[in-house]
N, C-alpha and C positions, 0 to 999 in steps of 0.2 A: 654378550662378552662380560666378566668378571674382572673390575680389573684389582689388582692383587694391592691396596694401598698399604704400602711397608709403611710409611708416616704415621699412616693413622693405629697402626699393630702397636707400633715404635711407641707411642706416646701411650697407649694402655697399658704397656710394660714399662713403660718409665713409673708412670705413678705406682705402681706396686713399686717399682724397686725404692721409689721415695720414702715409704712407710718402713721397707725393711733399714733403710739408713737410719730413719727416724729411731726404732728400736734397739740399734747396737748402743748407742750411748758415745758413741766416738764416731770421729770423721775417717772414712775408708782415704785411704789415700794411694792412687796409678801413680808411676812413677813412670815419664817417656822418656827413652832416651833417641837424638837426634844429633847425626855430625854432619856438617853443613848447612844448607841453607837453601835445599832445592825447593822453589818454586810451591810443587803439588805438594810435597812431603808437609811444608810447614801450613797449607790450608786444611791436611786433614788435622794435623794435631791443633789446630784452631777449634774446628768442631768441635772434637772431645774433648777439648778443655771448656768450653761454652754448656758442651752440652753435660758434662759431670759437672759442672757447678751446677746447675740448673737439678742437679740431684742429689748434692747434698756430700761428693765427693771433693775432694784433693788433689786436682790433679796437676803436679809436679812437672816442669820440664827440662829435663837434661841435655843443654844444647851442649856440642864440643866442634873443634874448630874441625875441619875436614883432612887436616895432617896428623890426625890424631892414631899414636899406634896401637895396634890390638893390643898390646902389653897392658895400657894405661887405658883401654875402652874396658877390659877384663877385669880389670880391678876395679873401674865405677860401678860395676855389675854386681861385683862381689860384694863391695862396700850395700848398695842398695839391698843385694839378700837378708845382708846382717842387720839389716836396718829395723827394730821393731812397730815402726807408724810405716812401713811402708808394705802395704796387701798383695799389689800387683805390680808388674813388669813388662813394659812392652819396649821393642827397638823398634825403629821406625825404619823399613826397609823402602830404597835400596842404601844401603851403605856402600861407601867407596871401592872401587876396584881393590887397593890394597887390604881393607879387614876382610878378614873370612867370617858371612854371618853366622855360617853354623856354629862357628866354633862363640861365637857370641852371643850365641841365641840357647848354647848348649851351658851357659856359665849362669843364665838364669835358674834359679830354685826352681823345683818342680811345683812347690807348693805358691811360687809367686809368679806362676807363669801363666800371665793373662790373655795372650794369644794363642796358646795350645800348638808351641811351633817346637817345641824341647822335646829333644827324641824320647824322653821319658813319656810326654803327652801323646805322642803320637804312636808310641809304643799300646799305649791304652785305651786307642782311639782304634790300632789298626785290630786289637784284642777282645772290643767291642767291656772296655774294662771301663767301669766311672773314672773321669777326667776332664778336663778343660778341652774343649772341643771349638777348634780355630772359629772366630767367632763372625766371620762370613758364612760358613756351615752351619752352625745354628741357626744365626737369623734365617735362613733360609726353609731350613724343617720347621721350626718355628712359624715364620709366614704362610706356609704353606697349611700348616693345622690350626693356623688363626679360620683360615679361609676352607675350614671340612677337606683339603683336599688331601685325601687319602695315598699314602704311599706302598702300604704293605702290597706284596705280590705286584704292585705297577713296574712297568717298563719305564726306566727311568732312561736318559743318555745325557751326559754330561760333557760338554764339548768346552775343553781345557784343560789341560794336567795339570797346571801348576800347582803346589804343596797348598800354597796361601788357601785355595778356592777350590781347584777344579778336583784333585784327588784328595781332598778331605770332606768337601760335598759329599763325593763317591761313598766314601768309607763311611758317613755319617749315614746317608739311606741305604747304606748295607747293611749296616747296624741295625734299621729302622724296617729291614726285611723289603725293601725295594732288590727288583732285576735291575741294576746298572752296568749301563754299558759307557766307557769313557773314551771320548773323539777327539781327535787332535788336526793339528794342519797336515800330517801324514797319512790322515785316513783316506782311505779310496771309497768311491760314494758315496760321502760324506752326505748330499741330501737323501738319499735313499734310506739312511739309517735314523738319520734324526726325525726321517717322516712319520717312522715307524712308532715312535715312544709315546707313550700315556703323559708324561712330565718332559718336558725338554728344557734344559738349565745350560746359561751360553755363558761362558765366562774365558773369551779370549783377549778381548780388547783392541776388536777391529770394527770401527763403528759402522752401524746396517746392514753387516756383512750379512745376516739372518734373512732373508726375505722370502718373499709366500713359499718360493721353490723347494725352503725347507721344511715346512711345516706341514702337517696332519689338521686334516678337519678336526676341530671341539680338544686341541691338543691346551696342557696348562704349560704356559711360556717362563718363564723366569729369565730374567736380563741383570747380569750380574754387571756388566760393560757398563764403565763410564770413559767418556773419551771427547774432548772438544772437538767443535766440526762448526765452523760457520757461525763462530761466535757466541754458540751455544753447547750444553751439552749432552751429547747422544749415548746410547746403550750400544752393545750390540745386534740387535733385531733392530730390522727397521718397521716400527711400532705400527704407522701408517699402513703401510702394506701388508699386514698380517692381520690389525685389527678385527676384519671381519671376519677371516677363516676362524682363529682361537678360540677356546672355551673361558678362556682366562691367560692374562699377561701381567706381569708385572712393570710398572713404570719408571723409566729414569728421563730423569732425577724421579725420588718419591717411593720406590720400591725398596729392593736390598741394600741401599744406602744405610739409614736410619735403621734397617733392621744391622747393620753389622755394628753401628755407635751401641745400639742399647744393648748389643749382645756381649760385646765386651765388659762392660760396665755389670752386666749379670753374671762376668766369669768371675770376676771380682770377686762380687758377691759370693757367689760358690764356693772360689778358694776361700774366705774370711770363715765363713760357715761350718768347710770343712777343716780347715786347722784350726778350729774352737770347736768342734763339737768331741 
């Protein structure tokens, strides 16, 4: 069994992206924006701010109180487009019942749009067109050709819709000339399908729910789940239980974690690239 270390990919790509900061001559600078105070929301932009310093970026954080209106969230958005030291743009979802993210996420510049969540990017994601490509999707294709695994013509199934992960995964090994098939909690036989795939990529966020029942002998796993359980933190797949069947797994913590921090941080880079070249 193979196991898939997204840390160790993570930190190969960090150091290239450290040399390309090294070369621009100016510090990139992410701008996050955050309203309230929840919890998970504020550990991940901890990361990324730990882990873009640690690369030579900027990274900015726009907190606002959680009463705050789209009127006045639209305009921080807009101010930060206009902004010339500022590269990239990310919101930190979920934002409050009252703002509407789309219309939030749709106020970002396409060319500062470091998530690849602006129907512009997704326009050119679903078009198979150069773009900032959500950058759990990449890390993902990415770790997977760190590690020779081949996606062309493979059966792929992707058990997840959501925009964030599970149908831009999809669309990104469409792109990539993968068969994908996308499972949801709707699907009927749901192990019968995912026994079936070449790749099987889980990204619902029901921790273990994955176990042998689903899996194919010599199948490559990816566990995109993270989810507390007993004081620690679990994936989706329950890792123990599939271990021996798999050809390859990815691990959590330790897999597409780290691969979605440096993926980010390389859309960046992209975008800066591509509005200077």
């Amino acid at each position: 069994m193979i196991l898939l270390d997204g840390t160790k990919v993570s930190l190969e790509r960090a150091e290239a992206l450290k040399e390309k900061v090294v070369a621009l001559g100016f510090v990139p600078k992410l701008v996050i924006f955050q309203v309230g105070n929840r919890a998970d929301s504020t550990s991940y932009i901890k990361r990324k701010k730990d882990y873009g310093a640690k690369l030579g970026f900027d990274v900015e954080l726009k907190n606002f109180p959680e009463d705050i209106s789209q009127e006045e969230l639209e305009k921080e958005v807009d101010n930060a487009n206009k902004d010339d030291s500022v590269h990239g743009i990310i919101v930190q979802l979920p934002l409050p019942d009252h703002l509407d993210s789309n219309k939030i996420i749709n106020h970002i510049s396409e060319n500062k749009d470091a998530d690849g969540l602006t129907s512009a990017s997704i326009y050119k994601l679903v078009n198979n067109e150069k773009g900032t490509v959500p950058a759990t999707a990449r890390g993902i294709l990415t770790m997977l050709n760190a590690y020779d695994v081949e996606v062309t013509g493979k059966k792929v199934v992707v058990v997840g819709r959501s925009l964030l992960v599970g149908k831009s995964t999809a669309l990104n090994l469409i792109n990539n000339d993968a068969t994908v098939t996308v499972a949801h909690r709707k699907t009927e036989n749901l192990q019968a399908i995912t026994k079936q795939a070449d790749i099987l990529i889980v990204a619902i966020g029901q921790p273990q729910m994955i176990t042998k029942d689903y899996i194919g002998e010599g199948q490559v796993v990816v566990d995109v789940g993270i989810s507390p359980l007993d004081e620690t933190i679990k994936g989706d797949v329950h890792f123990d239980n599939v271990k021996d069947i798999v050809g390859a797994i990815s691990p959590v913590p330790g897999g597409v974690g780290p691969m979605t921090v440096v993926s980010l941080f390389e859309n960046v880079m992209d975008l800066i690239e591509s509005n200077n070249g």
